[in-house]
Every structure is written in C-alpha cells, then in structure tokens.
C-alpha positions in Angstrom: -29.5 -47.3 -59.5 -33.3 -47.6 -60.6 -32.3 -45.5 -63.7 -29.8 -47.7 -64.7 -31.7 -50.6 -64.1 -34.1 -50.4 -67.0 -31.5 -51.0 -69.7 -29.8 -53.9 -67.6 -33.4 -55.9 -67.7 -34.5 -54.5 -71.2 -31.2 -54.7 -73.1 -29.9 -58.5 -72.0 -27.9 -60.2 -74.4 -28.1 -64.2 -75.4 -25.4 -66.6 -77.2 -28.6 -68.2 -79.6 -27.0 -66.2 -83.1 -29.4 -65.9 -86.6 -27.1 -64.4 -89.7 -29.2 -61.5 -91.5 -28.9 -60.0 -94.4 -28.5 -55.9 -94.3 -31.1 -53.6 -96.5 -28.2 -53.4 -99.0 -27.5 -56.9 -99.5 -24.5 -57.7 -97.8 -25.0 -60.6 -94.5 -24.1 -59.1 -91.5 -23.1 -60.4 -88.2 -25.5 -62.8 -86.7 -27.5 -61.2 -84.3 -28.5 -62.9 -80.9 -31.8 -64.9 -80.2 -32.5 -62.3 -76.9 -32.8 -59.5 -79.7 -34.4 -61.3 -82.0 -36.9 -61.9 -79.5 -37.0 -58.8 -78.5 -37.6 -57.1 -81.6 -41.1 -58.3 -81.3 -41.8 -56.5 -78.7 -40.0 -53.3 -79.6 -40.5 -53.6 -83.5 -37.0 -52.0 -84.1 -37.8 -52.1 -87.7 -40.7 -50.4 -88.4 -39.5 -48.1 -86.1 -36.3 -46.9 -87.5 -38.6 -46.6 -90.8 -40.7 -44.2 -89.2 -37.8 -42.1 -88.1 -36.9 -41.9 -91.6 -33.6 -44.0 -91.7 -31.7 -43.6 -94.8 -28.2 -44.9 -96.6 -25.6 -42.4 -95.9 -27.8 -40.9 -92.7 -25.4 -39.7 -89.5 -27.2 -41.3 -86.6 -27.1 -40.8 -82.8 -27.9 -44.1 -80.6 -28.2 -41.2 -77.4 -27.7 -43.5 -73.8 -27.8 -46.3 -76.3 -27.1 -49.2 -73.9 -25.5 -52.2 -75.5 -26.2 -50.9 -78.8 -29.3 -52.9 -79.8 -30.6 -50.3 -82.0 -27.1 -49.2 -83.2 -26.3 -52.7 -84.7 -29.3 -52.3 -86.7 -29.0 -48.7 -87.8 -25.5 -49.5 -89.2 -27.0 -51.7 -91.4 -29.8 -49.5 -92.7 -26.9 -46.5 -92.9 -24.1 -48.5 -95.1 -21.0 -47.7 -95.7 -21.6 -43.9 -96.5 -23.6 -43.6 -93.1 -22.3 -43.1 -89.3 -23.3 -44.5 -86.6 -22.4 -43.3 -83.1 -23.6 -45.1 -79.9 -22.8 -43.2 -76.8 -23.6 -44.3 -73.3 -22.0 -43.1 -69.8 -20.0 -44.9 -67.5 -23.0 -44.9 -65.1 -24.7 -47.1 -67.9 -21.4 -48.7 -68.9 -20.8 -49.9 -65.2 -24.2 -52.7 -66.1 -24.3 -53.1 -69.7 -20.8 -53.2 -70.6 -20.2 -56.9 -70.8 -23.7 -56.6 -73.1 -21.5 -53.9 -75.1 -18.7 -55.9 -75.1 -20.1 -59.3 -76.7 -22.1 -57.3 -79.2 -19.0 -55.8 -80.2 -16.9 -59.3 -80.3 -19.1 -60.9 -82.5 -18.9 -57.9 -85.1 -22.7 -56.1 -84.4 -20.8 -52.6 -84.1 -19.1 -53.1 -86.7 -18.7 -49.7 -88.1 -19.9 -48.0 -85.1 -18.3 -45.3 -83.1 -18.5 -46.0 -79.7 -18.3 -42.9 -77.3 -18.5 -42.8 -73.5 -19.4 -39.3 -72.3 -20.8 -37.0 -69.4 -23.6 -35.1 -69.4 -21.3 -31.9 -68.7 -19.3 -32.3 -71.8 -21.0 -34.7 -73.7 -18.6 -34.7 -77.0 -21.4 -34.6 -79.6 -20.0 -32.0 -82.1 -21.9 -29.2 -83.8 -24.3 -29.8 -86.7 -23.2 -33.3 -87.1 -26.3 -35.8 -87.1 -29.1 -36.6 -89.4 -31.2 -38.1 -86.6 -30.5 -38.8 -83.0 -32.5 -41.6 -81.1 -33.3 -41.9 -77.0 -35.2 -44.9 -76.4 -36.6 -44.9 -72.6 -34.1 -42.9 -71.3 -35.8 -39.4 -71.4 -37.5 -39.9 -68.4 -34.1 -40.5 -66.6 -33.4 -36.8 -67.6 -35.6 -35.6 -64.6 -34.2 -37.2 -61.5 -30.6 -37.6 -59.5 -29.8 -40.7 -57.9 -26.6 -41.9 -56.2 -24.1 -42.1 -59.2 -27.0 -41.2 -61.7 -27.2 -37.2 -63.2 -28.3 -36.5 -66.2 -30.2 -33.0 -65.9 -32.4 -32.2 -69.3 -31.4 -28.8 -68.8 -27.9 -29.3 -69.4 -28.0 -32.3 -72.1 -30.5 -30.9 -74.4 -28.9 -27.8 -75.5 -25.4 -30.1 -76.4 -28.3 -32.4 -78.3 -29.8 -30.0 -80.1 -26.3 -28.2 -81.1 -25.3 -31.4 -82.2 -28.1 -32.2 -84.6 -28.0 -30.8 -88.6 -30.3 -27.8 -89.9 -33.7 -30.1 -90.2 -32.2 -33.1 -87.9 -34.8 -35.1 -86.7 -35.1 -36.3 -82.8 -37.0 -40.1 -82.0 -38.0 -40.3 -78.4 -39.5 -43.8 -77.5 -40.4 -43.8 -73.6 -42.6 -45.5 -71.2 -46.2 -43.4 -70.8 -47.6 -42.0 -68.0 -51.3 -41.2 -66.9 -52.4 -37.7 -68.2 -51.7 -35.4 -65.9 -48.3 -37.3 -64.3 -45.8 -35.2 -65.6 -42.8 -36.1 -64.1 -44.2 -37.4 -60.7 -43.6 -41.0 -61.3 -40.1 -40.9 -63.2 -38.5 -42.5 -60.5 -41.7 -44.6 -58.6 -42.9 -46.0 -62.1 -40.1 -45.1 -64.6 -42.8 -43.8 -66.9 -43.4 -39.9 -68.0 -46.7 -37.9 -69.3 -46.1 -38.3 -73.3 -48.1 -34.7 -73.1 -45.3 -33.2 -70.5 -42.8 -34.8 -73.2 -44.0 -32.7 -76.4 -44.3 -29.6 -74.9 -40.8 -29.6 -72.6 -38.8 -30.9 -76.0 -40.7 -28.2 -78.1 -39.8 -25.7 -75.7 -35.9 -26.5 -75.9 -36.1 -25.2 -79.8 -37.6 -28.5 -81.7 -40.8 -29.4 -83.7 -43.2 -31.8 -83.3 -43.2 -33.5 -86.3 -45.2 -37.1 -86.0 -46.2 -40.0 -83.3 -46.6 -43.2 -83.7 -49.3 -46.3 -82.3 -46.4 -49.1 -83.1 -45.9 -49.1 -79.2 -48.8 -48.5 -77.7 -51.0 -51.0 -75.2 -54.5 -49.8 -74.3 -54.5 -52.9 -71.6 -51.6 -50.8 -69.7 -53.4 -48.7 -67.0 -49.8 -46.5 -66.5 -50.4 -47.4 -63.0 -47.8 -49.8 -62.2 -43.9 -50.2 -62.1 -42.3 -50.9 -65.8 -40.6 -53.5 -63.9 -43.7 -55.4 -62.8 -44.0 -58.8 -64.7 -47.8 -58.4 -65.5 -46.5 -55.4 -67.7 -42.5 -56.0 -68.3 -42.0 -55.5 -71.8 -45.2 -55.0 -72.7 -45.9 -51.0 -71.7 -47.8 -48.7 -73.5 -45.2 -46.7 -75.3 -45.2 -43.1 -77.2 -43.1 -43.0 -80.1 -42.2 -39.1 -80.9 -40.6 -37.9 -84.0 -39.5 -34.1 -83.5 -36.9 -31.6 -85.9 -34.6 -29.2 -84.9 -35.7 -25.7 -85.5 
C-alpha cells in the first residue's frame, strides 16, 4: 500500500544508540543513529519549537508511525505533559517492529500508545494542547486496498478532540500550484494552497508557516520516493488553531 509505504521508508529504525539529555535535565533513553540521522533532515527540534511545545502540554503524535516525533515530544512535555501516539493497524501492519524496538529500549516511555480507526478514532473531547500529522495528510484523500482514511470523517473527531485555542502542525510533502489533490497517490505530494483552505474550512485558523523544510531545487514533479529527491522534498510546515 503506497500510503503506507512512506512511513516504512521515512521512519526506519537503527541499533547505533546516543544517550541525550531531555530539556529538563534528566538523560533519557538513547535514541538510535537512523534518527539521529534523520533529524537533519526533518529538524524535529526546531520544529516542535515552532509548534509551541511546552512542559505540561497534551500532545497528539496523529498516524504517528513508530513514534519518532513522540519520543521527542515526551521529553519536551515532562512529567506533567501527555503524550499520545496513535497509528492504525494498516500502519501498524509495517512499522510495528519499528514501534516495538522504540518502545523496548524505553523511547515511549511515558507515552500512550493507541491503535484506532478512522470510524471511531478514540481521541476524546477537548483533550489536546496540540496535535501533529507529519506527511500523512495527503493520505487523507485516496482509498487503497486496506488503506481508508477519508478527511471528511477524521477531521471532525480531530478537531473535537483538540482544547479551546488547540493548535494543529501539518508537515507534508508539496505539490505544484494548482495540483490539488491530483498527485496524492502518483507523487504522494499535495498543493500546500489546497491544504490551508480545506483545513480552514473544517473550523481551524491559519495561524503561521514555516521555511525549516522547504527546497527550492525540488521541482514537485517527481515521486517522494525517487532517490534524486528521497528525503530531501520541499516541505510546508503549517501551524493552524481550533476555532
């Protein structure tokens, strides 16, 4: 499932480990060399600082893979925070030995790990601080095989589930102006413009973008996949709040 496929390629997992130290002072689980290496690619970081990450923040890792970005939102939350990672068991089918080791070695420590459908996806009411998709929205707008995941039905749980004020991070792969959705499934990539204005329209606020992802030597012509481009895509980085 081509869907599927982007977090088995983006979100491998290595046995190279580097301790780290949290924001709070306390060494946490060592982290593997395949995301330290890919954290300079995806600057997890500086991106959770431009979402606004906080101590005691109620976060929502949304088809969050192997938890990558939930190990590291744990330790910008603390003890007082909440972390939830959710994935499906259309995800869970490839990355769940990737969950699994992460979760051996202590990464999601903390973490609440939920496995959901889009029909009834558990998130509660007026429960997060923040909730993150990172280049899944695009998978929102095609059915294939074993993979549904209609926008129309998951965003209204999403935004229910988010506090008065809760903020929404969207990180996907762009398209050329004008795509749309045309090339969700050809390219994997979706018109950042189409993006804004369909999330706006399902009772959010555009609130701020960000360049920390972005590649003007992308053309948005090609495949996410190809190896001229892997990992290197021009990508929007969208902060919205719930209205």
């Amino acid at each position: 499932m081509k869907a599927v496929t982007i977090l088995l390629i983006s979100l491998t997992i290595g046995f190279g480990v580097n301790s780290h130290v949290s924001a709070y002072g306390k060494t946490k689980p060592a982290r593997t060399e395949a995301d330290l290496k890919r954290d300079t690619s995806s600057k997890p970081h500086e991106i959770l600082a431009f979402a606004g990450v906080k101590s005691g923040d109620t976060v929502l890792d949304l088809l969050g893979g192997d938890g990558y970005y939930s190990e590291l939102i744990a330790s910008k939350v603390g003890k007082k925070g909440q972390v939830v990672l959710h994935t499906n068991q259309a995800y869970l089918s490839f990355v769940g030995k990737n969950l699994e080791l992460r979760t051996e070695r202590g990464g999601l420590a903390g973490v609440t790990q939920l496995v959901s459908e889009v029909d009834e996806l558990k998130l509660g009411e007026a429960k997060y601080d923040l909730a993150i998709l990172v280049l899944g929205y695009h998978d929102f707008f095609f059915t294939e095989n074993t993979w549904r995941f209609p926008s129309d039905i998951a965003f209204p749980q999403l935004q229910k589930s988010l506090k008065p004020g809760g903020k929404l991070l969207i990180i996907d792969h762009s398209a050329k102006q004008g795509a749309g959705i045309s090339v969700v499934k050809s390219l994997h990539r979706i018109e950042p413009a189409f993006v804004k204005k369909d999330i706006e329209s399902r009772g959010f606020k555009f609130v701020k973008e960000s360049k920390l992802l972005a590649n003007a030597s992308d053309d948005q012509s090609i495949s996410v996949f190809d190896p001229s481009i892997r990992r290197k895509t021009d990508r929007f980085v969208f902060l919205f709040e719930k209205q």
